[in-house]
N, C-alpha and C positions, 0 to 999 in steps of 0.2 A: 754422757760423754761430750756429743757436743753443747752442753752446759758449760763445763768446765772447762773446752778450750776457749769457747769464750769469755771465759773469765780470766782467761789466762793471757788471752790478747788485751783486753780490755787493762791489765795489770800493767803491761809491756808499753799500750801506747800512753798511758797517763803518764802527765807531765810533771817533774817535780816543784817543788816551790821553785828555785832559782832558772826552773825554764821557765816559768811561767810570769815570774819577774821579767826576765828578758823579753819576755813577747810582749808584755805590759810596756816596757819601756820603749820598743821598738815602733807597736801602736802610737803611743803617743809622738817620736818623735816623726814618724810620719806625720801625723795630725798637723805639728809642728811646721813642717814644710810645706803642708797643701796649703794653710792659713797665708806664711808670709809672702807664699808664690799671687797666690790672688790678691794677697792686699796691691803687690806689684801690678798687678795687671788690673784694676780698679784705677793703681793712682797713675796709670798714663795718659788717663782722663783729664787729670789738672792739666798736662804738658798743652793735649789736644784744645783744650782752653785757653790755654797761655796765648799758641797759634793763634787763634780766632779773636782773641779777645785782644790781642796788641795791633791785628790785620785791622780788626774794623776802628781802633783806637787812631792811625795811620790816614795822613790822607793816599789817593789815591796813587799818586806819585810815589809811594814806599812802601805799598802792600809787600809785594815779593821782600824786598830786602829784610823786614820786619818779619815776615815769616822764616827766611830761611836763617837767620838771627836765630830763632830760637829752635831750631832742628840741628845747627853747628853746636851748641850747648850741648847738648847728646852728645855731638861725637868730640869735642874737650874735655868734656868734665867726666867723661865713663872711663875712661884711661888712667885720667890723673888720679880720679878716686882711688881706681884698684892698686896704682903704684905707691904712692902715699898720701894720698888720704885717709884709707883706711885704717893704714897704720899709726896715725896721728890722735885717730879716735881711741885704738886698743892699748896707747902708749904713754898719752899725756896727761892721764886723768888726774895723775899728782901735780900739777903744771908742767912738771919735767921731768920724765925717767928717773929715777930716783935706784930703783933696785931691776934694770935691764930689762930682762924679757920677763922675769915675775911679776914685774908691777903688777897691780897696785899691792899693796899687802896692808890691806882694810882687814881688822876685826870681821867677821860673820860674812866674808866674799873672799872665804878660800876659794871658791868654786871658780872666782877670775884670775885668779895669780897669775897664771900661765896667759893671760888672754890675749897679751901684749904681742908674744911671739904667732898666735895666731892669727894674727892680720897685718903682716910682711907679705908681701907679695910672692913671696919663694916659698911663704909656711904650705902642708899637706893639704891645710883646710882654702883653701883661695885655688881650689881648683876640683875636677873629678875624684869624689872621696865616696868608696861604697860604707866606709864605719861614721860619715856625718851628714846628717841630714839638717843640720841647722845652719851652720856660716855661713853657706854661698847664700841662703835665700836670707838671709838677716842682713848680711852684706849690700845683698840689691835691693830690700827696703830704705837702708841710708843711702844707696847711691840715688832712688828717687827723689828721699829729702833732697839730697843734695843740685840737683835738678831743678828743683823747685826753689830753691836757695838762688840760684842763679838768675831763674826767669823771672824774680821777685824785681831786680836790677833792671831787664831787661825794658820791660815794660816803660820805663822812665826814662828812657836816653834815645826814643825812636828817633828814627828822621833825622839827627844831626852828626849820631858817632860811628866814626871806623868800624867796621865789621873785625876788623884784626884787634883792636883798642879792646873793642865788647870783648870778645874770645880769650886775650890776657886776661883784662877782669873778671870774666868767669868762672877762670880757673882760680884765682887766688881767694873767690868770696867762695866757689861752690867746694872745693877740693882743699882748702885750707884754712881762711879764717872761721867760717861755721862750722867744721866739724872740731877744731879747735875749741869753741865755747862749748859744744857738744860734749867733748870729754871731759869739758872742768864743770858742766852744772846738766848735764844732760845723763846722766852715765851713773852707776852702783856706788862706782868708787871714785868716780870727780871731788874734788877738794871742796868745791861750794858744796856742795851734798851733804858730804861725812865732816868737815864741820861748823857749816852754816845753816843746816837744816834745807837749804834752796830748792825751790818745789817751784817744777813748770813743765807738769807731767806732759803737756799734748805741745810744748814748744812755742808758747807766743813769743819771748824774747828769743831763744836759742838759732829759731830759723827767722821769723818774719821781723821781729824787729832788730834782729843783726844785720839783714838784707836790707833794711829799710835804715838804718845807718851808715852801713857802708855806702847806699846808694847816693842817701844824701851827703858824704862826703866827693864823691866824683861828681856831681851837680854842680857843685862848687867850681870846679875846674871847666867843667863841661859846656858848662851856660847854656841863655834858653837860644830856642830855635828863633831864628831870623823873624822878625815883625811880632814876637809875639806881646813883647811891651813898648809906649809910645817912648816919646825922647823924655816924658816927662815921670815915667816910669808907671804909668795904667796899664792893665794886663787886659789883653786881646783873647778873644777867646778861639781856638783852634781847634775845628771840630774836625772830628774824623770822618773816613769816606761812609761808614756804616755802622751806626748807630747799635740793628739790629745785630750783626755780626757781634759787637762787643759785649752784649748783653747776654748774647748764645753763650760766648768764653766763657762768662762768669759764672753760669749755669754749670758746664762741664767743670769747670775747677769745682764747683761747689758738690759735683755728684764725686770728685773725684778726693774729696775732702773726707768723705766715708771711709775711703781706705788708706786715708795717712792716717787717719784716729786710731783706728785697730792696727795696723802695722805698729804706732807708739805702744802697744799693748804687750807684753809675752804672754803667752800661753802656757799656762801647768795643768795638761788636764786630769792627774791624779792627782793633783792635791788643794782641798777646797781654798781659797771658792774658784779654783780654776786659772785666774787671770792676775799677773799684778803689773803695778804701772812701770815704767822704766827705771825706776829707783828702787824694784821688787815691793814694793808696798802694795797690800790688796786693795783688788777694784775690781768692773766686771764689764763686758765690752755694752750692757743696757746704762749702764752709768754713763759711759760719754756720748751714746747714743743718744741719752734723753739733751744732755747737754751741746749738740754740735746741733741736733735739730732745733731745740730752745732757742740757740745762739744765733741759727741763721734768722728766727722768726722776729726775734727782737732785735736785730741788727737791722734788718730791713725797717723795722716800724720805725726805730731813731734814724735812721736817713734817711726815712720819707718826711719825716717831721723837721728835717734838720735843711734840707734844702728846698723842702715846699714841692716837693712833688718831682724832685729832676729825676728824670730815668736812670741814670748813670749812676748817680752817688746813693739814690737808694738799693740798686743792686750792689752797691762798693758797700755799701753800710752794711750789709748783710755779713761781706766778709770781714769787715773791722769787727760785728757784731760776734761773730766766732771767733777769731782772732782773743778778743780780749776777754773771751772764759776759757779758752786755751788750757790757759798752766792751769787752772784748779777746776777742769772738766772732771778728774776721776773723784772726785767728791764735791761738788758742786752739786746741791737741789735744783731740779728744773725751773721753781719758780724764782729763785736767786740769780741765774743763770739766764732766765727771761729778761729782766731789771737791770743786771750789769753788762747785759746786750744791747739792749735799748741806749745806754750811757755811750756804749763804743760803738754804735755806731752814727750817733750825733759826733761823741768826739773826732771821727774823721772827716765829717763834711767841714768841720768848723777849721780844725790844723790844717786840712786842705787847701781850704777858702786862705787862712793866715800864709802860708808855704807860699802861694800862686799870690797874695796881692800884696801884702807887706813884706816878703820876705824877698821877693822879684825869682824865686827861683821856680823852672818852669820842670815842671814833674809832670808829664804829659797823659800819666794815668793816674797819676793821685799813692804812688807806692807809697813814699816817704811816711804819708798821712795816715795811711789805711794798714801799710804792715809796720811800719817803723814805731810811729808815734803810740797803735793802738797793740804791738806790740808788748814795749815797756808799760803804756797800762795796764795788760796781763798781769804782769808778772806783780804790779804795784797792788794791786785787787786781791793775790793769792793771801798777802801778808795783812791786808786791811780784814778780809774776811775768813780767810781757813786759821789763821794764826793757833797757835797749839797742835796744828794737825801733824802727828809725826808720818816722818820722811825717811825712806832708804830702811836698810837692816838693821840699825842700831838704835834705829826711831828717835833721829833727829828731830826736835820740833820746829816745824818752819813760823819762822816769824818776822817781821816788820823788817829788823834791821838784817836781816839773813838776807830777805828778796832786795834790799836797797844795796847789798855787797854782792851783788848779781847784777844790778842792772849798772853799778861802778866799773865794775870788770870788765863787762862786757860794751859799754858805750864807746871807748877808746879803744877795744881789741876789734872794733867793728871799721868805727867812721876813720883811725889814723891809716888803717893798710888802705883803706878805699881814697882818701884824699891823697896819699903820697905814689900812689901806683898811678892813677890817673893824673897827677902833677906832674909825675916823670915823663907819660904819653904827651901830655902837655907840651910840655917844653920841648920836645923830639919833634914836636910836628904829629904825632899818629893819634891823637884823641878822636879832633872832630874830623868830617870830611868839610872841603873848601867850600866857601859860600857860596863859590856857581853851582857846585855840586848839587847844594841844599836845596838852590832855588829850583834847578835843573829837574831834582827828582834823582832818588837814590836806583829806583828802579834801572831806570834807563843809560846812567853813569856806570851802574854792576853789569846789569843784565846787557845792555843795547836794546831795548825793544818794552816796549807798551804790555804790559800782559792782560788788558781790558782793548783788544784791536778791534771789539766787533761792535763798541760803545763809541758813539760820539763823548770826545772830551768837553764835559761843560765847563766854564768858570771858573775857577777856585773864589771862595768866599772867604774872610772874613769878620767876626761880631766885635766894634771897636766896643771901647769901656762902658761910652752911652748906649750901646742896645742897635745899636746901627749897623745892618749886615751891609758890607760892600764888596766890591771885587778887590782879590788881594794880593793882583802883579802891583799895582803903585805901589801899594804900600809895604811888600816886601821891597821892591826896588828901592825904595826911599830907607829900610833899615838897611839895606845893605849897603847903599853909599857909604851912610854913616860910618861904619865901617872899613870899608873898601876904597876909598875916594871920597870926591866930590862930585854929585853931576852937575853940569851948569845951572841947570833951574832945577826945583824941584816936581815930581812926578808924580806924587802922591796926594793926600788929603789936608795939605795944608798944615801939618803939625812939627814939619820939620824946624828948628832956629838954623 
């Protein structure tokens, strides 16, 4: 008897196929959420970097403002994303809404039809939803790109720009021109994708070298910081208050660069091999793993090599070095990946070095060089060496002239919104701050007060063209006349006409 009731129970609690399909399904998308919530929480690491690494970039007179710079990015860019940006990503993927809230209507991406209407800010899913466990946290993985999209800029305008100027352009590079690129070559159903084959699965052009053009079109407008070139146009070197501090940054973006990889990743974990890259094509998160660690290894050696040993740009090498195996990380062999690491990150000491002395434009971290330039070599490397590798659902094969109509699109969708928005500040007066300001110190202009009171202030130095460290009140005094005036004599090192 009680044999049979429990066999009887045992009948009653078994599950059938379609519940057990749902629990299957439920599993996973759990799985699904715990994954992109941590990648988020991994990549606030790069932010925590960005901090540290622009503070110690900074002389001492602009720690504070350089920090709080890039904790305002946070509270601009997380709004605008959710209001529309996000819906920019779920909507433009054909260039332009084409069929409303269905777009896209790609062959073999039924599954996004709908996907447009679900990243409006008023949709079910862009808020507390017990039937989804994917959009918010998918969501706040591209709001960190987008974060990082910003502080990419940031970095290269210290010490001389508007706090309010940087904040406009944040919003337009983090919350609209890059997710912009994002849905036309980033995305299932982006139009370079389905049909140009465009392949740049982990993002070197989409984020760092769209940042890294847009940056360098406000450069333009922006000009370098006061004394940093003579009157004969030699470039001065400007160091910042802490070396070490800068080198810590790069460190934390670098730990934090582990989980922008796997965040570019989705996860299927019912169906092999599990993981495919952002275009649905298979991969496996030991794939970019071998290639983001290869990248940093060989990025570091070509910019130790490239500037003879300088602390700075061999840790900058490192990330030009991963940078530029980026877009063909999810198939890229480690030892390919080692070698065209090594290339990017010599390539950015060298476009750095060009940027800062023939070009007169002063990029006070080396962004332009290191995300912009070794960017688009990303993307130019995916087409020289994966060529034939099919792409997206339809298995597009990506090749030469696919990745050359990617880095077309996207060069003018970058540097035009970045030079005509900071042209307009320009011209308004709100770009730079005024050149007593500059000289003055941003800290003490914002805040009122020293936030190093319990340090004697030493000196300010700076290292002319020949190697000559000097004190660098004359000799900003003397660019700033130029400038500003005339003062009756000069006060500087003799180099004024």
């Amino acid at each position: 008897m009680i044999s049979s009731l429990f066999s009887s129970w045992l009948a009653q609690a078994a599950p059938t196929a379609d519940e057990l399909q749902g629990q299957v399904t439920l599993d996973s998308q759990i799985l699904t959420e715990q994954f992109y919530f941590w990648t988020v929480v991994i990549m606030w690491l790069i932010h925590a970097g960005f901090m540290a690494y622009e503070a110690g970039a900074a002389r001492r007179k602009n720690v504070m403002s350089t920090a709080m710079k890039n904790i305002l990015t946070i509270a601009v860019v997380t709004p605008t994303f959710y209001y529309f940006g996000w819906y920019i990503y779920g909507c433009f993927e054909e260039g332009w809404p084409k069929d409303g809230h269905g777009s896209p209507t790609v062959e073999g991406l039924e599954v996004l039809a709908g996907f447009c209407q679900n990243t409006a800010p008023w949709a079910a899913q862009m808020g507390p939803n017990l039937q989804d466990h994917v959009s918010a946290v998918f969501f706040l993985a591209f709001l960190l790109f987008s974060w990082t999209t910003a502080s990419i800029m940031s970095g290269a305008l210290i010490e001389r720009v508007r706090l309010s100027a940087y904040l406009i352009l944040a919003v337009v590079l983090g919350s609209g021109v890059w997710i912009m690129d994002a849905a036309w070559g980033w995305s299932g159903g982006g139009w370079l994708v389905t049909r140009f084959g465009f392949h740049d699965a982990i993002a070197s052009l989409v984020v760092h070298g769209v940042a890294g053009a847009f940056t360098l079109g406000v450069l333009l407008n922006l000009g370098p910081r006061i004394g940093k070139y003579t009157v004969d146009g030699a470039a001065r070197t400007i160091r910042g208050h802490n070396t070490h501090l800068t080198l810590l940054g790069l460190m934390l973006i670098f730990t934090g660069f582990y989980g922008f990889y796997a965040a570019c990743l989705v996860i299927q974990s019912t169906v092999f091999p599990g993981w495919l890259n952002i275009y649905f094509s298979p991969t496996t998160l030991g794939a970019i793993a071998f290639v983001i660690t290869f990248g940093f290894a060989g990025g570091f050696t070509g910019g130790w090599f490239a500037s003879k040993g300088d602390p700075f740009w061999t840790l900058s090498g490192g990330l030009a070095g991963v940078i530029s195996v980026s877009a063909g990380a999810d198939v890229y062999h480690p030892s390919l990946a080692y070698l065209l690491s090594i290339s990017g990150g010599m390539l950015a000491v060298y476009a750095g070095t060009y940027i800062e002395k023939k070009l007169r434009i002063d990029d006070a971290v080396g962004a332009v060089a290191v995300h912009g330039v070794c960017g688009f070599y990303g993307v130019f490397l995916v087409g020289v060496f994966a060529g034939g590798y099919p792409t997206g659902v339809n298995n597009v094969e990506t090749s030469f002239g696919g990745q050359l109509m990617g880095m077309l699109a996207f060069l003018p969708l970058a540097f035009i919104p970045g030079y005509v928005v900071s042209w307009i500040l320009k011209k308004l007066n709100l770009l730079r701050v005024p050149a007593e300001v500059e000289l003055e110190g941003l800290d003490l202009a914002e805040f009122g007060q020293d936030f190093f009171p319990e340090f004697e202030r030493v000196p300010e130095t700076v290292i002319e063209p020949d190697g000559r460290e000097v004190d660098a009140a004359p000799v900003l005094l003397d660019a700033y006349w130029q400038t500003n005036g005339r003062a009756e004599t000069p006060v500087g090192t003799g180099e004024r006409s």
